[in-house]
C-alpha positions as CSV (number, residue, x, y, z in Angstrom):
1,X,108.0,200.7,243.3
2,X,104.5,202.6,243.9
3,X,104.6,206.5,243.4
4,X,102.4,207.4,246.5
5,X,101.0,210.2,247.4
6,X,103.7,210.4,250.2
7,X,106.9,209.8,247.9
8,X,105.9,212.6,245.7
9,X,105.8,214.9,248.3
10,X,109.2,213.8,249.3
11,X,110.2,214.0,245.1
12,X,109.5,217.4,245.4
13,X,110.2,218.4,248.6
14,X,114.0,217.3,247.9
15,X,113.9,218.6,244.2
16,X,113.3,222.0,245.5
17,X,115.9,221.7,248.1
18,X,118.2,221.1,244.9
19,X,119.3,217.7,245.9
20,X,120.9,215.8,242.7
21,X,118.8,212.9,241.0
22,X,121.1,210.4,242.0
23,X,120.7,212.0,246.2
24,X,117.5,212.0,245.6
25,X,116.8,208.5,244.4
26,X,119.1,207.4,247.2
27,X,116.8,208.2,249.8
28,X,113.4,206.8,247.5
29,X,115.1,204.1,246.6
30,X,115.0,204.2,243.3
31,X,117.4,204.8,240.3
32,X,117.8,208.3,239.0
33,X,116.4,207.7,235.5
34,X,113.4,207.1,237.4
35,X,113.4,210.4,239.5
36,X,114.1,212.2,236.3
37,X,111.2,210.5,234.8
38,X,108.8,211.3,237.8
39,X,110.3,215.3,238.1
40,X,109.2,215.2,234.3
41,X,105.8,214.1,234.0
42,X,105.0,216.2,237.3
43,X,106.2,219.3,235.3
44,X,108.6,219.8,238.2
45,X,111.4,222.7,236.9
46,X,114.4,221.5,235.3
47,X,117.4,222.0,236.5
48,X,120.9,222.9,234.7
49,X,123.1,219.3,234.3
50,X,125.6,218.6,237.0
51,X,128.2,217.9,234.2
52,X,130.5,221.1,233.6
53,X,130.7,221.7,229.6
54,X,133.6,223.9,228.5
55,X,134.2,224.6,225.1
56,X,137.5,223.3,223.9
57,X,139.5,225.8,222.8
58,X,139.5,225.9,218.6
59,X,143.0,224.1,217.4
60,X,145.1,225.8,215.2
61,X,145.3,224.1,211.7
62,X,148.5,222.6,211.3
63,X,150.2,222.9,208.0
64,X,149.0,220.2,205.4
65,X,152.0,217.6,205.7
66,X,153.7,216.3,202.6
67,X,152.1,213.4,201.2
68,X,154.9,211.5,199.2
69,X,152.7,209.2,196.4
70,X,152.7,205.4,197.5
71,X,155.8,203.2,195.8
72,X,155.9,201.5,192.6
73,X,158.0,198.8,191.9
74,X,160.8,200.7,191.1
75,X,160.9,202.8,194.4
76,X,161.3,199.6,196.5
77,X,164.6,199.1,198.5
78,X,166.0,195.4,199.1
79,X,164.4,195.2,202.6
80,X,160.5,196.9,201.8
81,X,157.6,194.8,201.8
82,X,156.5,194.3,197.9
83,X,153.3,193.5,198.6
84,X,150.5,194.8,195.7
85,X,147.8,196.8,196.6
86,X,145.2,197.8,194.3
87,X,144.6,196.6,190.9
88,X,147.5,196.8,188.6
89,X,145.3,198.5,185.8
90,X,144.7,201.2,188.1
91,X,146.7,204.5,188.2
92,X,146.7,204.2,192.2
93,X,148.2,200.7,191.8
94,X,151.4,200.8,194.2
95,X,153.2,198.3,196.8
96,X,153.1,198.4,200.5
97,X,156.4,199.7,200.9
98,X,157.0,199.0,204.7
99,X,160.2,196.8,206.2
100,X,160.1,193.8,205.1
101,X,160.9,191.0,208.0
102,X,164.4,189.6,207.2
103,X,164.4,186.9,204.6
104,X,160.9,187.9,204.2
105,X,159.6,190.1,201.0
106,X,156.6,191.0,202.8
107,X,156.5,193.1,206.1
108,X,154.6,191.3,209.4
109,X,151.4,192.2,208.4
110,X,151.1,190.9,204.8
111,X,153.3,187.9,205.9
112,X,150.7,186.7,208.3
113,X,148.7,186.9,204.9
114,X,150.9,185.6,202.3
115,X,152.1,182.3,204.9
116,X,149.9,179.9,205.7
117,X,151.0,177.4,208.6
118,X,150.5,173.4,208.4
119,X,148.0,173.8,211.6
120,X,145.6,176.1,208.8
121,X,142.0,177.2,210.1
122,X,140.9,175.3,206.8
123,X,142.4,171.6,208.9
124,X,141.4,172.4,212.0
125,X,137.5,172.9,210.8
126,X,137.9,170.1,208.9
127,X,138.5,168.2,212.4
128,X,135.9,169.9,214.3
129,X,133.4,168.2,211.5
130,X,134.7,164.8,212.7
C-alpha cells in the first residue's frame, strides 16, 4: 500500500471527523497499526484510547490466615501421603501431608512419581531408537 497524496487527505479528513483507527483503516484498506503509524509521523493530534480504564476499587486486606507448620513424621495420620520434601538435615524438612490414595502411602500426585508402569518413557525410547 502507497501513502498518496490522495489517501492522506482522506487520513486526515477522517481523523478529524473522529472516526476510530480501525473505521478508518476500513475504508483505506489498511490495518489500524498502520493508520496509527501514518496519524503519527504526520504529527496528526492524538486522540484519548477507545478502551474505558476504571480504577479498581482498593481491596480491603484480609486478615493474615493461620499458617499451621508443614507435618513431620509424627503428625501423619494412617491415610496422609508420607512423602519427604526437603532435605532431612534441614529445619523446614516436613512430609506432604495430603490423602493418601487407599492402599497407597503417597497421595495422586507423588504416586504418579513414586510408581513407575512396565510401558516406562525409558522402554518406549529405547524402541523409538530401533
Amino acid at each position: 500500500m502507497v501513502w498518496n497524496d490522495e489517501r492522506i487527505e482522506l487520513l486526515k479528513s477522517l481523523w478529524a471527523e473522529g472516526l476510530t483507527t480501525g473505521e478508518i483503516g476500513k475504508q483505506l484498506g489498511v490495518s489500524k497499526n498502520a493508520v496509527v503509524g501514518k496519524a503519527h509521523r504526520l504529527g496528526l493530534k492524538g486522540r484519548p484510547s477507545p478502551i474505558k480504564r476504571t480504577k479498581k476499587p482498593a481491596k480491603p486486606e484480609a486478615p493474615p490466615k493461620q499458617v499451621e507448620p508443614p507435618p513431620s513424621l509424627v503428625d501423619l495420620a494412617a491415610h496422609t501421603c508420607r512423602w519427604p520434601i526437603g532435605d532431612p538435615r534441614d529445619a523446614d524438612f516436613h512430609f506432604c501431608g495430603k490423602p493418601a490414595l487407599t492402599g497407597k502411602p503417597y497421595c495422586g500426585e507423588h504416586a504418579a512419581i513414586a510408581y513407575v508402569t512396565s510401558g516406562s518413557k525409558s522402554s518406549s525410547r529405547e524402541e523409538d531408537a530401533a
